[in-house]
N, C-alpha and C positions, 0 to 999 in steps of 0.2 A: 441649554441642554448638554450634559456630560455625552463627551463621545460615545459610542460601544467600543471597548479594546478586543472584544473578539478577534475580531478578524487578526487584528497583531498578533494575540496569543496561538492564533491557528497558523498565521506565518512561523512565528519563534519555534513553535513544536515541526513544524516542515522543514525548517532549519537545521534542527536538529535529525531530524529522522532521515533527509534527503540519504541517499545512495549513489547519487551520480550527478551529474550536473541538469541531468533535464530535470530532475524531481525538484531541485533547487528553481530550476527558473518555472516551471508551474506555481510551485510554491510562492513564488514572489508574483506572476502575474496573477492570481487571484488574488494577494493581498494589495495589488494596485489597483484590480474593479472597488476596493472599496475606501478611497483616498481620491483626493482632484487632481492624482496622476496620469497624464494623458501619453507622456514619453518621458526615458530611462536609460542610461550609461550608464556603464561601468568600466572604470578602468583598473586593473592589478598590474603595480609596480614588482616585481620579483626585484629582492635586494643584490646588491651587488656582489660576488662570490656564488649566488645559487647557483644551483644544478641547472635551475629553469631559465639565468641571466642571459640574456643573446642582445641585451640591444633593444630587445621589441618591448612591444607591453601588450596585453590581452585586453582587448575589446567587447563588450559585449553590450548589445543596445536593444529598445524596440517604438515605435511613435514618432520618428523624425520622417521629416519631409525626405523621400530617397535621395533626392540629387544631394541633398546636405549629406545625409547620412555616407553616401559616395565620396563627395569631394573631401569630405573630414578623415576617415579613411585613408584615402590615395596618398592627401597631400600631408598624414600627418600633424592634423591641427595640433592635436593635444603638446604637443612642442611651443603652442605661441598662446593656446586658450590659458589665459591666464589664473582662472580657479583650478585647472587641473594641474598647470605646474606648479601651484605655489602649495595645493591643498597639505600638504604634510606642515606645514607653517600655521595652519587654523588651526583654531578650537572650536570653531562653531560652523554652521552652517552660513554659508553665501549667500543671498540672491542674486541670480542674473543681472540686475540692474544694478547692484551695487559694486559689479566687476570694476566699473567706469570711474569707481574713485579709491582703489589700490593704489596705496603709493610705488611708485618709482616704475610704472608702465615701459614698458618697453614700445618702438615705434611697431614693433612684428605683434608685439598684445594689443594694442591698438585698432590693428590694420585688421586683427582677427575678432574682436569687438564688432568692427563696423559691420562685418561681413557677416556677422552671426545675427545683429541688429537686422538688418536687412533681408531677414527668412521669414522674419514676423510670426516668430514661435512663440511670444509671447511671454509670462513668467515663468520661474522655475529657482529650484537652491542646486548650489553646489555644496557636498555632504564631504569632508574629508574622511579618512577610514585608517585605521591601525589595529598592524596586526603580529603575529610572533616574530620575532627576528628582524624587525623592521621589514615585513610584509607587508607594506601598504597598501592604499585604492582611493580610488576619488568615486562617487556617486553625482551624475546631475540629474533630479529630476522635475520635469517641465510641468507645468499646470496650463499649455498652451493661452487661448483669450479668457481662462477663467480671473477675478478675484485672487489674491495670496489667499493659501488656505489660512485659518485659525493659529497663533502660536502653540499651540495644543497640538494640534497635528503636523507642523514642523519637527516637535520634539520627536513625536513618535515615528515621524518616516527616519530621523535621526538615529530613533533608536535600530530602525527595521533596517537602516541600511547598513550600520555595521557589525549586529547580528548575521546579515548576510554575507557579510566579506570573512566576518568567520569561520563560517560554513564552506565557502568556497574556500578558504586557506587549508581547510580539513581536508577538504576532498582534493585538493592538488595534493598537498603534501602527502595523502596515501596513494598515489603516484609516481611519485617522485621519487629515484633510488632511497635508498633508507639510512641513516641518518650515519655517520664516520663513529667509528668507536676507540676514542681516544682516550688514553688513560688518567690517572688524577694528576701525574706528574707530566704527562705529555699535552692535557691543557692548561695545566700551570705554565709551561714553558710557553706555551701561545701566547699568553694572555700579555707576557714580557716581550713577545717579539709584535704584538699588533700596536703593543705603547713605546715602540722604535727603541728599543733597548739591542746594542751590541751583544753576539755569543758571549763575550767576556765580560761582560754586564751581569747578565743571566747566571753565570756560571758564579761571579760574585754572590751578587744577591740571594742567592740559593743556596750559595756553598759546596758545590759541583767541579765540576775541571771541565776545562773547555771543551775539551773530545767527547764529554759524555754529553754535553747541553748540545752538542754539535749534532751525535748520533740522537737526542731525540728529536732534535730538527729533522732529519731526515725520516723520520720515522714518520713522523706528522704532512712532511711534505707527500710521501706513499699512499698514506691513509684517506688524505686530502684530495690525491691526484691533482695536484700543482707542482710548481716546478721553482718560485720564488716567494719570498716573504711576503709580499704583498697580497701576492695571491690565500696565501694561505693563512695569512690574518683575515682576509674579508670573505673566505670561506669559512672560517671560522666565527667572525662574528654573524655572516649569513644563516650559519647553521647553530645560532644559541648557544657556541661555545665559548664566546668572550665575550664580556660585560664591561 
């Protein structure tokens, strides 16, 4: 018997209509009453150069056994669980059990393997997620002592879940201060300083004099609020300015 996509379709329109982040996560707990999802992570990578970059990543879960849910938390698992560090590397969905034969484990993915083994959560995929700017997210979601659901419904929590990470990109990013307004020649000049090109490279290649590729460095550096080229190439490809 074919699925109903209802309930997707009524996710995807919630997705889109959400306003804020709780209407988003309503929106997704009803469309997990009707999938063999029992528990659910999320995690959002902010790329390197954001506004939002510190170091951290954004957590958001519900169905785990607490003391897990605690100890993953505290201790930072997401550093050694091995689907979520590697998920920007898939194309496809994980499952839980097939964590155990990634090549090139680490002893710390391992050690976080057995320990996760050992909660007796039973099945679940890991969903990789991509988003603007290299916005990424990892999704896990668990199906505890059930059966793997259907390949059928794989796809579609695949599809639901990174529908959802664009929704949540949306609704960060209209938070987030608002985007640097840099001009056609002041992202041209980026775009030469994130591919390690010398001022006097620049000022070549362009056909410019080194004082003027110099001042629109500076200008970029202002607009950017950084203070070195590094910075403000990876704020720049952060913020969809270089390609």
């Amino acid at each position: 018997m074919a699925r109903d996509i209802e309930p997707l379709r009524q996710f995807f329109r919630g997705c889109r209509d959400a306003a804020n982040f709780l209407d988003l996560r309503v929106a997704s707990a009803n469309y997990f009453e009707a999938t063999h999802v029992v528990m659910a992570s999320y995690i959002h990578y902010p790329p390197v150069g954001a506004h939002d970059f510190d170091g951290q990543i954004r957590v958001g879960e519900f169905g785990y056994p607490e003391a897990w849910r605690e100890t993953y938390l505290a201790e930072k698992l997401h550093l050694c669980d091995p689907l979520a560090r590697r998920a920007v590397n898939f194309t496809r969905p994980y499952f839980w059990t097939e964590a155990s034969q990634l090549p090139n484990l680490t002893p710390e993915e391992r050690h976080y393997l057995q320990r996760a083994t050992a909660q007796n959560m039973g099945e679940g995929i890991g969903i990789p997620l991509f988003g603007p700017a290299g916005r990424n997210g990892y999704a896990a979601l668990g199906f505890g002592q059930s059966e793997r659901p259907p390949a059928d419904e794989v796809l579609e929590l695949q599809a639901a879940a990174q529908m959802g990470h664009l929704a949540y990109c949306r609704l960060l990013l209209k938070d987030l201060p608002n985007g640097t307004n840099l001009s056609a020649r002041e992202r041209e000049i980026l775009r030469w300083v994130a591919r390690g090109r010398t001022n006097s490279q620049i000022a070549e290649v362009l056909d410019l004099s080194r004082n003027t590729v110099e001042t629109y460095i500076r200008r970029c550096f202002e607009k950017l609020d950084v203070n070195d080229r590094v910075s403000a190439a990876l704020r720049g490809i952060a913020l969809g300015m270089v390609d």
